[in-house]
C-alpha positions in Angstrom: 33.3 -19.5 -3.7 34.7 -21.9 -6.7 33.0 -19.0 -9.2 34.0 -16.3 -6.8 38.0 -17.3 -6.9 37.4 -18.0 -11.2 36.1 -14.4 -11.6 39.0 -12.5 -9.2 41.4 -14.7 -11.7 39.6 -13.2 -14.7 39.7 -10.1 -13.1 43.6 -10.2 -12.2 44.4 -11.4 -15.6 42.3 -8.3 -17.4 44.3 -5.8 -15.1 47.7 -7.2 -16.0 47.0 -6.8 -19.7 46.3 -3.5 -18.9 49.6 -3.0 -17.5 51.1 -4.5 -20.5 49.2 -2.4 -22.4 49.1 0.8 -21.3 53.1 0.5 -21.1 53.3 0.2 -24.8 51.5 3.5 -24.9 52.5 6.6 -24.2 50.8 8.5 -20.9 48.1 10.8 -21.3 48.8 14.4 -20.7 47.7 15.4 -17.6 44.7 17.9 -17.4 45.9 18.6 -14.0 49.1 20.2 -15.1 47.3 23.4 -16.2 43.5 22.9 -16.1 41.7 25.6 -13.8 38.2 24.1 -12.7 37.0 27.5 -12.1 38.0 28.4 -16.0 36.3 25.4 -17.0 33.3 26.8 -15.4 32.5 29.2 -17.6 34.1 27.0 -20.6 31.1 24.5 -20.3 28.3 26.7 -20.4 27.6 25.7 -23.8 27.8 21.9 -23.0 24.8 22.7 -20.6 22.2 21.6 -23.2 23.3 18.3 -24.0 25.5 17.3 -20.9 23.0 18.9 -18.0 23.6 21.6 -15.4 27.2 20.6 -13.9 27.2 17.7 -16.1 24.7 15.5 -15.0 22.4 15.1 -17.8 18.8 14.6 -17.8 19.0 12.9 -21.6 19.5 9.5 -22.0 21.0 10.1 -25.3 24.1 11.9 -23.9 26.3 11.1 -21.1 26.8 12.5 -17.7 29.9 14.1 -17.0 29.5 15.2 -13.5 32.6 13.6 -11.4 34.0 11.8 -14.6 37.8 11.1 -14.8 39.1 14.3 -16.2 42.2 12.2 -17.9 39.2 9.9 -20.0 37.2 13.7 -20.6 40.7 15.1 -21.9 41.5 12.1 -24.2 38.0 12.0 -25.8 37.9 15.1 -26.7 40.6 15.1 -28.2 39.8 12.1 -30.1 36.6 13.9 -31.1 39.2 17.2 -32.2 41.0 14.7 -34.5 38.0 12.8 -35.6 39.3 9.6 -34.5 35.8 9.1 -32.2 33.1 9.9 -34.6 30.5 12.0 -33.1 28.4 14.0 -36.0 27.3 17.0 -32.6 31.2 16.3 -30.6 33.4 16.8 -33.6 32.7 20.5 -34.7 32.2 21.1 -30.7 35.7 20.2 -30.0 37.5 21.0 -33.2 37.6 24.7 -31.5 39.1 23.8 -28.1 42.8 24.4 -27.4 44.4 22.1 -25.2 44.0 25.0 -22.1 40.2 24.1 -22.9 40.5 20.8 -23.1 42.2 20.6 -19.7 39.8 23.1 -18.2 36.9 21.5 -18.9 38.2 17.9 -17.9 39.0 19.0 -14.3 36.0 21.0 -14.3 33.8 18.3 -14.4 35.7 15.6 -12.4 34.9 18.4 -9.4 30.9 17.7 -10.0 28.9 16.0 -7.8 27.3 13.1 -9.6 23.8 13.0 -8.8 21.8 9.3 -8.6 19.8 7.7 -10.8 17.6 4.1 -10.6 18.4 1.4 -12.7 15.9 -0.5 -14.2 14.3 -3.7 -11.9 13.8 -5.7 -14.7 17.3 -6.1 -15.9 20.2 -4.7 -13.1 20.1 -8.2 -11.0 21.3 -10.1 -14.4 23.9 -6.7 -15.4 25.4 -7.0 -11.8 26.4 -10.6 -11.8 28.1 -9.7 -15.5 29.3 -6.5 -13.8 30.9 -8.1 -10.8 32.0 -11.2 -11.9 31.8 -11.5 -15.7 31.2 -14.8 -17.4 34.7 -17.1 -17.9 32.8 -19.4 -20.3 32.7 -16.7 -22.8 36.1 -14.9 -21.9 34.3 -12.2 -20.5 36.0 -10.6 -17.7 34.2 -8.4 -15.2 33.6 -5.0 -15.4 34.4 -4.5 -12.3 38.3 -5.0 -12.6 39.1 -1.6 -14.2 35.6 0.5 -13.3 36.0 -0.6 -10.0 32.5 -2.4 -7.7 31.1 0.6 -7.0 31.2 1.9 -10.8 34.0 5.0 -9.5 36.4 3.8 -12.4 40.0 4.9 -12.1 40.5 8.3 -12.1 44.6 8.6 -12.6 44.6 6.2 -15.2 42.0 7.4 -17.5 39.5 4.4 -17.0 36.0 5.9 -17.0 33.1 5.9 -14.2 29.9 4.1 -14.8 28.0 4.7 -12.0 24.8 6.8 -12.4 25.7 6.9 -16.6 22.8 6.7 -18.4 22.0 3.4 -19.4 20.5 4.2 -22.7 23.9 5.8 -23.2 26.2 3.0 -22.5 23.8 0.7 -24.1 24.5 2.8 -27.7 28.4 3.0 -26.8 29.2 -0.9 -25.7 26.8 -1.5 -29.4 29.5 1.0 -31.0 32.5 -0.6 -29.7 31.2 -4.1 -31.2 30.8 -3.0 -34.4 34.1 -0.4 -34.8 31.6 2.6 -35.2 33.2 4.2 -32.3 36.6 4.8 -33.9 36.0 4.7 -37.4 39.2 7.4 -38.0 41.4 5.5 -36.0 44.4 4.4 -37.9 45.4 1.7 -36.4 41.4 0.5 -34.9 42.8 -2.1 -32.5 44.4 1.3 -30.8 42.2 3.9 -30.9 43.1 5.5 -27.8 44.2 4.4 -24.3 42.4 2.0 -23.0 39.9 1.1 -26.1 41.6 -1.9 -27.2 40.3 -3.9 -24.3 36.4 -2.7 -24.9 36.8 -3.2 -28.9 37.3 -6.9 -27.8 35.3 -7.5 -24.9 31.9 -5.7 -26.6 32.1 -8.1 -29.3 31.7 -10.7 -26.9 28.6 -9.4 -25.3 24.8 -10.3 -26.2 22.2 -7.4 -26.7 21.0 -8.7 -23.7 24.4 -8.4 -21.8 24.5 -5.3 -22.7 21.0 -3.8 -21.9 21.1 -5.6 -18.6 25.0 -4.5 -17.5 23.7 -0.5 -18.9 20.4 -0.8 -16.5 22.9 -2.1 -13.6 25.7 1.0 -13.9 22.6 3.5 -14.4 21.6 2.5 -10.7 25.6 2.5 -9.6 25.8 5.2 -6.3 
């Protein structure tokens, strides 16, 4: 119970310098305010390859976008548009999108139906306790405070969805955030975009074991 009450206090405490932080930014646009999923239907046909029919991708390499927060699809493509996220296939892909586009094919696939995947029994036992209650002796707060237990995210307020991601995927992107690969172009790198100042810190806290064991777990989120 003792570890139970420390980990809700780590959890409270990440979500407040959220707050703090995201009012020291300005608000997203919203995707909603003109973004036609039916539009974005036809948009994404190209992203079919990589990204999987209706966005959930068979590749471990990329990510699935099927029933992702259409505020986090907006904002990274337009981070890939400005080359703040560096991406060598993403960055000519979206340096052609208006923001219509953009907006289209963010609300497009937040409609998707995510479909489930199986995590990996070796390693999602050690990524759930991580996941759910983080670790407080290495300032490590749980995932779970802003991707929510079931791995859902927030959808409103841009933080992604986990569940069902491809572990091989979020394995290469919690490495990236570590070492600054991520956002290389950002100006200013401890602001890259909304919410990436919290997951520049916290990845550098993580072991490759953390983060192979936490990727294995969110791959077998439902």
């Amino acid at each position: 119970m003792a570890k139970m009450m420390r980990a809700g206090w780590a959890g409270l405490a990440l979500l407040a310098a959220t707050l703090s932080y995201a009012q020291t930014t300005a608000a997203p646009d919203d995707p909603f305010s003109t973004g036609k999923v039916e539009a974005g239907a036809s948009k994404t046909a190209v992203c079919t390859a990589c990204h999987g029919p209706n966005g959930n991708s068979a590749n471990p390499e990329w990510p699935r976008l099927a029933g992702q927060s259409a505020v986090y699809v907006a904002e990274q493509l337009k981070l890939f548009k400005t080359q703040v996220r560096a991406n060598p296939v993403m960055m000519p892909m979206a340096s052609g999108l208006s923001d219509q586009d953009v907006n289209d094919v963010a609300v497009y696939y937040q409609a998707q139906a995510l479909q489930g995947l199986e995590a990996d029994p070796s390693y999602w036992q050690a990524g759930q306790a991580l996941y759910i209650r983080g670790d407080r002796a290495r300032n490590i707060p749980a995932c779970a405070a802003c991707h929510g237990p079931g791995g859902r995210g927030n959808l409103a307020a841009g933080y992604p969805a986990l569940r069902a991601q491809q572990s091989v995927y979020v394995a290469k992107q919690l490495s990236d955030y570590a070492s600054g690969a991520r956002y290389p172009g950002a100006k200013n790198p401890a602001q890259p975009s909304r919410n990436g100042a919290m997951m520049l810190t916290i990845a550098k806290r993580l072991t490759p074991e953390d983060i192979r064991n936490v990727a294995s777990y969110v791959q077998g989120l439902r």
